[in-house]
N, CA, C and O of each residue as an XYZ file, in Angstrom:
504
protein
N     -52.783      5.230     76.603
C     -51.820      6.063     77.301
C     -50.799      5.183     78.010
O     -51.116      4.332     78.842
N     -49.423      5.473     77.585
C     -48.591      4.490     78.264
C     -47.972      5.514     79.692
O     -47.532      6.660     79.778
N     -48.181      4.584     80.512
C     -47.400      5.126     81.948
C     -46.515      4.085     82.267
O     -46.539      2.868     82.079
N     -45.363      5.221     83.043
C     -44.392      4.670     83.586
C     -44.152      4.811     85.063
O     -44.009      5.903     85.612
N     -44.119      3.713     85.643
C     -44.477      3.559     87.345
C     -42.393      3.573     87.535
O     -41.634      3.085     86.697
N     -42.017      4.168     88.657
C     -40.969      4.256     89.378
C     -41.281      4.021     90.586
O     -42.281      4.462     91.152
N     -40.530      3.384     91.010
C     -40.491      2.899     92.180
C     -39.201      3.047     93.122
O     -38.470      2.073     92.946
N     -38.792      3.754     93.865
C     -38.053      4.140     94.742
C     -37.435      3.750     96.167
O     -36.345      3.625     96.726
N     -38.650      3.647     96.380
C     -39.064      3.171     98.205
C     -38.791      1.072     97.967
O     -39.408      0.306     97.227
N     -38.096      0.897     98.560
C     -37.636     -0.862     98.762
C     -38.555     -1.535     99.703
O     -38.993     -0.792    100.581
N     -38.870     -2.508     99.724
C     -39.225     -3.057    100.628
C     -40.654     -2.822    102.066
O     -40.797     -3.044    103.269
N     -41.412     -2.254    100.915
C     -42.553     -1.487    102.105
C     -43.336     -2.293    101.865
O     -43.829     -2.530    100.762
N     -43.586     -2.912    103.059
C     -44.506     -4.070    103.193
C     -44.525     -5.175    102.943
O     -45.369     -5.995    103.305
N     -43.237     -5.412    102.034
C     -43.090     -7.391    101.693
C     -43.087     -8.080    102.329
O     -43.504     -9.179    101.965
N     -42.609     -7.896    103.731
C     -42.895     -9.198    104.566
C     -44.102     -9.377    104.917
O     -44.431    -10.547    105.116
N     -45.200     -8.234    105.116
C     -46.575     -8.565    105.655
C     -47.070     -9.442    104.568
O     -47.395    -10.628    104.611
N     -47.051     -8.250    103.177
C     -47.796     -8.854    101.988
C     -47.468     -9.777    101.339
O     -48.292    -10.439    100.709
N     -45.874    -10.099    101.343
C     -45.704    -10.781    100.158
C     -45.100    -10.428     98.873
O     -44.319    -10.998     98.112
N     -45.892     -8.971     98.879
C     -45.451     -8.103     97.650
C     -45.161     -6.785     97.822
O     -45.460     -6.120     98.814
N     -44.357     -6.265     96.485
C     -44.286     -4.692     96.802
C     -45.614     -4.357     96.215
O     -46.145     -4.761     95.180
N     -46.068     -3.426     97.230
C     -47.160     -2.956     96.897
C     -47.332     -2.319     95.454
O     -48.468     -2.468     95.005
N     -46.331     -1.555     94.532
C     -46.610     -1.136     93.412
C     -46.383     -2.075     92.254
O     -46.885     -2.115     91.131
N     -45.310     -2.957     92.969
C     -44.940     -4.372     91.770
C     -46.673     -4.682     91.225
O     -47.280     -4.358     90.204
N     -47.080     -5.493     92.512
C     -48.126     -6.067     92.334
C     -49.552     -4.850     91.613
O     -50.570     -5.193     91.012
N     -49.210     -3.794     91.882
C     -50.407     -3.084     91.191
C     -49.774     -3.071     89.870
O     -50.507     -3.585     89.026
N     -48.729     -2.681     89.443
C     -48.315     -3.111     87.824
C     -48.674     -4.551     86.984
O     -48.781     -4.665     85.763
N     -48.838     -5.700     88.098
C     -49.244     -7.112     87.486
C     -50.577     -6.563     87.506
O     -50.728     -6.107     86.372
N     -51.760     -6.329     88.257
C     -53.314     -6.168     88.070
C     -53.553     -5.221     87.184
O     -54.515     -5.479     86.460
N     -52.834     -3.857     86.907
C     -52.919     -2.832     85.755
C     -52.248     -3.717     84.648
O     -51.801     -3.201     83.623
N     -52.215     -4.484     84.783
C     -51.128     -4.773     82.787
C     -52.561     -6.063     82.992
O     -53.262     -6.208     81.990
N     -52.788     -6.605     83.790
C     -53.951     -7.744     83.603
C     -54.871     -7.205     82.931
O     -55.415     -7.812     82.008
N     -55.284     -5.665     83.363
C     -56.681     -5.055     82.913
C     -56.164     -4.411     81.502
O     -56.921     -3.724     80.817
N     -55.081     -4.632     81.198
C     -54.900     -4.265     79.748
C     -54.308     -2.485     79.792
O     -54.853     -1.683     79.034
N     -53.276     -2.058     80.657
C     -52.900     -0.991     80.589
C     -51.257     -1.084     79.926
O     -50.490     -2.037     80.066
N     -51.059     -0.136     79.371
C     -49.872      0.005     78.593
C     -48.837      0.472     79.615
O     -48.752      1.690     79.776
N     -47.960     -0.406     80.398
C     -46.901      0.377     81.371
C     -45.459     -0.021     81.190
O     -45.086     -0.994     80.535
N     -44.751      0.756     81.781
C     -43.610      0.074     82.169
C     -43.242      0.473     83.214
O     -43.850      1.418     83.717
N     -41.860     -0.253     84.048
C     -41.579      0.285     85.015
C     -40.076      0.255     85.488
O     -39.424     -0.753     85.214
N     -39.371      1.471     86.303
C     -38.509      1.841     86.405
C     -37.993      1.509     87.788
O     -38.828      1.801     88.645
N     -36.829      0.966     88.294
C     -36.659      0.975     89.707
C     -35.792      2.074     90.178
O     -35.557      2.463     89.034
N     -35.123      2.896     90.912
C     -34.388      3.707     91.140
C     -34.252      3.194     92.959
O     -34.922      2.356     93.563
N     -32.974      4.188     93.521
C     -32.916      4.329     94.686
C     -32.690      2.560     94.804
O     -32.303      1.692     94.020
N     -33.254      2.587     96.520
C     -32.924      0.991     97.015
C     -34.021      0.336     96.057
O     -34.242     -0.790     96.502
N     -34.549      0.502     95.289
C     -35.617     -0.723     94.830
C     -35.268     -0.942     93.780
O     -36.135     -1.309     92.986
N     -33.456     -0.784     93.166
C     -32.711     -1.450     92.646
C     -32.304     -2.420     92.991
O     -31.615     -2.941     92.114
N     -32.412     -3.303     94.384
C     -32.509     -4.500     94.884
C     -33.010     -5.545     94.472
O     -32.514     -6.648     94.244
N     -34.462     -4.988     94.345
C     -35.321     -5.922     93.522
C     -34.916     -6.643     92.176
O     -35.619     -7.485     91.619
N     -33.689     -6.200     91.727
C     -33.460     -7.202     90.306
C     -32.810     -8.021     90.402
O     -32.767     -8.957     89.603
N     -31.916     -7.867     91.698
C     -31.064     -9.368     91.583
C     -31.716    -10.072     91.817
O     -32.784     -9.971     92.421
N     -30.858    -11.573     91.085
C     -31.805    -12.617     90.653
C     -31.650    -13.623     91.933
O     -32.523    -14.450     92.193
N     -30.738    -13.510     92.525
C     -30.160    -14.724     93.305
C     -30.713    -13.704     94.794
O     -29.845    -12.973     95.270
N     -31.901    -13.694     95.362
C     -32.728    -13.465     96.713
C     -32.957    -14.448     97.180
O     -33.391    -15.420     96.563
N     -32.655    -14.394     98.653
C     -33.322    -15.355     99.450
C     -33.525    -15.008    100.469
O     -32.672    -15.209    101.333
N     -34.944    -14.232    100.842
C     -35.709    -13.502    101.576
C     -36.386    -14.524    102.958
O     -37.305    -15.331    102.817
N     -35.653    -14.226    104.276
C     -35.992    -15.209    105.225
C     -37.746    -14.803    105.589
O     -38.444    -13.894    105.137
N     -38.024    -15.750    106.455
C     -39.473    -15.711    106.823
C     -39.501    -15.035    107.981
O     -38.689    -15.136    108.901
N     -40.783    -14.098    107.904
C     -40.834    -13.509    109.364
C     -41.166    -14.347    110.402
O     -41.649    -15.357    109.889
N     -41.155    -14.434    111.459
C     -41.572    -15.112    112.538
C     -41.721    -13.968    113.765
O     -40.731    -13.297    114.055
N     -43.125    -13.749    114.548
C     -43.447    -12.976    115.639
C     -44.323    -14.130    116.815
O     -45.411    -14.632    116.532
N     -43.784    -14.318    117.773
C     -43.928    -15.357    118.648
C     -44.418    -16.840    117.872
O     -43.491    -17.614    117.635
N     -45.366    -17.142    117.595
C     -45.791    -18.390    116.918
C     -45.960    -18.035    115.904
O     -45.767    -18.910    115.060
N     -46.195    -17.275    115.602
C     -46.850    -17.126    113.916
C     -45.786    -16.789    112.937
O     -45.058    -15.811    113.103
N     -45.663    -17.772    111.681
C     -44.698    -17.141    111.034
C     -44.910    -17.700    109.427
O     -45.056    -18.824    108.945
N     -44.833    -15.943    108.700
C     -44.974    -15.957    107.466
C     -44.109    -16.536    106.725
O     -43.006    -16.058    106.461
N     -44.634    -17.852    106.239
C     -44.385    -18.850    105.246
C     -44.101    -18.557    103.911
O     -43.225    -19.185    103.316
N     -44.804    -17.590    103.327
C     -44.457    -17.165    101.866
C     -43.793    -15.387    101.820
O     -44.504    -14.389    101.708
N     -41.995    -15.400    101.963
C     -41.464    -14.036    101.941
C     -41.800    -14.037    100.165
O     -42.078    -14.800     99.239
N     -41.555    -12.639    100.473
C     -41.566    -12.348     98.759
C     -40.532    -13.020     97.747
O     -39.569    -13.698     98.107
N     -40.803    -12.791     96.701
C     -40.047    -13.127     95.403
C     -39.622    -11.975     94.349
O     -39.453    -12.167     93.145
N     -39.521    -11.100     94.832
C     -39.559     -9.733     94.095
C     -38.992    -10.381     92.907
O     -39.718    -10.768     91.991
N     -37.616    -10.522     92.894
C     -36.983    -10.874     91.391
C     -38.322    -11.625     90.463
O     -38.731    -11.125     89.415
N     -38.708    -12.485     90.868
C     -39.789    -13.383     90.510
C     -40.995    -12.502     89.741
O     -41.443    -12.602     88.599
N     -41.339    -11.576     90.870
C     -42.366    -11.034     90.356
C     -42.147     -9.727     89.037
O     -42.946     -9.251     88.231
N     -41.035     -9.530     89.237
C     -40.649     -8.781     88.107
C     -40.087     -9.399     86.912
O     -39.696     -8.705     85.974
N     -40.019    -10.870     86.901
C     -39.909    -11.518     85.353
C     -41.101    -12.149     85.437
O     -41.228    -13.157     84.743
N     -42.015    -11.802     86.123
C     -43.392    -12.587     85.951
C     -44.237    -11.044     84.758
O     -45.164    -11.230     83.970
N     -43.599     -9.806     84.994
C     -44.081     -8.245     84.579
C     -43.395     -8.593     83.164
O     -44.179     -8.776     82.232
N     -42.145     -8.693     82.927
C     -41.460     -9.016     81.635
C     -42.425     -9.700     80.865
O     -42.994     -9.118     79.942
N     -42.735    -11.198     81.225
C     -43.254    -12.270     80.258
C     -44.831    -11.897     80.231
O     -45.541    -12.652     79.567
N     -45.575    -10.574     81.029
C     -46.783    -10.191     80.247
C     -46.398     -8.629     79.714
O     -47.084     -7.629     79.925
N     -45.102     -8.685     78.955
C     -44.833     -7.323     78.308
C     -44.543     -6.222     78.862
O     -44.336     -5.183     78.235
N     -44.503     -6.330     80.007
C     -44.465     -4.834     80.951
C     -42.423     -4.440     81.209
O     -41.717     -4.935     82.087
N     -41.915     -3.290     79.961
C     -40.508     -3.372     80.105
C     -40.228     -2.973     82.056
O     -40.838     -2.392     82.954
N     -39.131     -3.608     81.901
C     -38.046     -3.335     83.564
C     -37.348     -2.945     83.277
O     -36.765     -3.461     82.323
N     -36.824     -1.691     83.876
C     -35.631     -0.573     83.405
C     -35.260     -0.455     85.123
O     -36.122     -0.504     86.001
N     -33.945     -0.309     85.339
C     -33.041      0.109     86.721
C     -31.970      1.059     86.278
O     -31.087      0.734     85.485
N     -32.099      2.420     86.903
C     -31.051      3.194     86.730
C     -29.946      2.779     87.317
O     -29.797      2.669     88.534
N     -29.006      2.496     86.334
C     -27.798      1.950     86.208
C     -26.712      2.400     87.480
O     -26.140      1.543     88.155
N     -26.539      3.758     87.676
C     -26.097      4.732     88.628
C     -26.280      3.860     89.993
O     -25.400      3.537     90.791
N     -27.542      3.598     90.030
C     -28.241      3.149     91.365
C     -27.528      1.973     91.367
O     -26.728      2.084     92.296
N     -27.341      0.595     90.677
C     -27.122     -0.448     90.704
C     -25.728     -0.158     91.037
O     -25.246     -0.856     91.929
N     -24.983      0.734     90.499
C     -23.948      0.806     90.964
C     -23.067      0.883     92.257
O     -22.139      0.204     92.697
N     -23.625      1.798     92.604
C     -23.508      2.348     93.920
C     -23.673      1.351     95.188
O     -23.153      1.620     96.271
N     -24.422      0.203     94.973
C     -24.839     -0.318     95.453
C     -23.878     -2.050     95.402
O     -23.924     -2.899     96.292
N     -23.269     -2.122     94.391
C     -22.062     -2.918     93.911
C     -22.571     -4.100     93.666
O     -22.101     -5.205     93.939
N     -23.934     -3.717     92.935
C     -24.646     -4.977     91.981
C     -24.010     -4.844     90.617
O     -24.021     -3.818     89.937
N     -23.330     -6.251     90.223
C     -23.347     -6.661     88.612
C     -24.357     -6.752     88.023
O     -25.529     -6.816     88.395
N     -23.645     -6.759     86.580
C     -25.018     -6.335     85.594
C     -25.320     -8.148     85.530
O     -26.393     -8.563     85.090
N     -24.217     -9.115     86.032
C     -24.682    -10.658     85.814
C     -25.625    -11.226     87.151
O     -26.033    -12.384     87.228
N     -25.889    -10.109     88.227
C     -26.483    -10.425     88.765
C     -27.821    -10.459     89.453
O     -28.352    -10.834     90.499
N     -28.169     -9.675     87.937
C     -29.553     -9.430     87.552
C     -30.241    -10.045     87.144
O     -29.868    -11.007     86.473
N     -31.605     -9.774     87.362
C     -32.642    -10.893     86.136
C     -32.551    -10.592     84.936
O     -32.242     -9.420     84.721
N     -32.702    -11.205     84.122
C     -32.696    -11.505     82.541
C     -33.602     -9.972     81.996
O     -34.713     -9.533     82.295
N     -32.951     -9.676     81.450
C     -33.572     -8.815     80.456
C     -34.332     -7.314     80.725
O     -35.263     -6.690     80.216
N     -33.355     -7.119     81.845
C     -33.687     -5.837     82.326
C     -33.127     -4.591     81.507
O     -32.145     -4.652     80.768
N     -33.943     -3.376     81.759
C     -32.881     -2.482     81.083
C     -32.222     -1.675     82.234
O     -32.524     -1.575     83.424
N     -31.284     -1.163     81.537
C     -30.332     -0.090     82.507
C     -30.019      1.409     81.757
O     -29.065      1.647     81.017
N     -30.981      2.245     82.118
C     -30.660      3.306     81.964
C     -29.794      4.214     82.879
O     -29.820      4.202     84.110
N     -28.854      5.177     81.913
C     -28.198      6.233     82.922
C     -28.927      7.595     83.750
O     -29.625      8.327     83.049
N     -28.832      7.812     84.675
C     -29.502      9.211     85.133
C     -29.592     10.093     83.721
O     -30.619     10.574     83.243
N     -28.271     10.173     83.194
C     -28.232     11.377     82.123
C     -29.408     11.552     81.175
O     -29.856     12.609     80.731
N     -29.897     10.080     80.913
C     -30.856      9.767     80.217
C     -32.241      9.945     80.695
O     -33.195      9.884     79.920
N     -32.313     10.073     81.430
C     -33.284      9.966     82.488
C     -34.550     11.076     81.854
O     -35.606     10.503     81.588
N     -34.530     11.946     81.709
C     -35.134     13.338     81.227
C     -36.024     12.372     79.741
O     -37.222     12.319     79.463
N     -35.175     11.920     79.261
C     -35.037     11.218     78.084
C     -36.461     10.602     77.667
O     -37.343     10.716     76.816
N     -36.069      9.784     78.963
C     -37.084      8.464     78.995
C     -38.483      9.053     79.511
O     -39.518      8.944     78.853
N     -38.391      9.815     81.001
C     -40.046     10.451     80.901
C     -40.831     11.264     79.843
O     -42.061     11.302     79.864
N     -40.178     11.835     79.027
C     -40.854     12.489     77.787
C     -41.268     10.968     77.388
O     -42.493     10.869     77.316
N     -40.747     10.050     77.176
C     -41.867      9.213     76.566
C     -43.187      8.383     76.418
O     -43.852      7.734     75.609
N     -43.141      8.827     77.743
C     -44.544      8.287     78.442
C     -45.338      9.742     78.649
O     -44.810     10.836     78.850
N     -46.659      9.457     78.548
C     -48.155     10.070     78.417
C     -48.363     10.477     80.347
O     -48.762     11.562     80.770
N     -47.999      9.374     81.142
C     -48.437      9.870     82.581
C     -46.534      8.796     82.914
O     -45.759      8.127     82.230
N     -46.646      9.313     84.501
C     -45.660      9.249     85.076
C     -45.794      9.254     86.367
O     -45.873     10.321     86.976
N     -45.846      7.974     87.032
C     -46.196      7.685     88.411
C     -44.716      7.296     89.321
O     -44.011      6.303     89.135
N     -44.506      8.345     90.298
C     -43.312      8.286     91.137
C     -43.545      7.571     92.293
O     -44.012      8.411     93.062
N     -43.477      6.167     93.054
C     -43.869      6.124     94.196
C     -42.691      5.631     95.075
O     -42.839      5.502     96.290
């Protein structure tokens, strides 16, 4: 059964974790051998530009050393097969180039949109 994870919501929790919480469940589900792909929409069209440089938190002494790599972790999803699709609309709006993306993303239009969930078996919105 192939599912397709969307992801909507930006930035929930990367500075604690490190990761977006659903990025990283798409790397452990494609590890265990699940058929996915995944879609960004809304602000977590952010996540594709390639050129991030995510400062470190710091709260009195303590300060997190490893910010995320989102771009990173989403051509780390590519090179174990898992497609990256960003509604195009979104990137727009937002006044990201298509050169200032990671490699080999796709860009679908809203119009299409209808399109693309008929093709998947389950359909996870988070």
């Amino acid at each position: 059964m192939k599912t397709l994870q969307i992801v909507a919501t930006a930035y929930r929790a990367t500075l604690e974790e490190q990761d977006d919480t659903i990025i990283w469940l798409t790397h452990v589900l494609r590890g265990a051998g699940a058929e996915l792909a995944l879609l960004l929409r809304g602000n977590a069209v952010n996540y594709a530009v390639a050129a991030q440089q995510p400062v470190a938190l710091a709260i009195g002494d303590w300060r997190q050393s490893h910010p995320p790599a989102l771009a990173a972790d989403l051509e780390g999803l590519r090179s174990k097969g898992v497609e990256v699709l960003a509604v195009r609309e979104d990137i727009d709006e937002r006044g990201i180039t298509e050169d200032q993306l990671i490699d080999n993303i796709q860009l679908v239009s809203r119009s299409r949109l209808a399109e693309l969930l008929g093709g998947f078996d389950r359909v996870w919105h988070w």
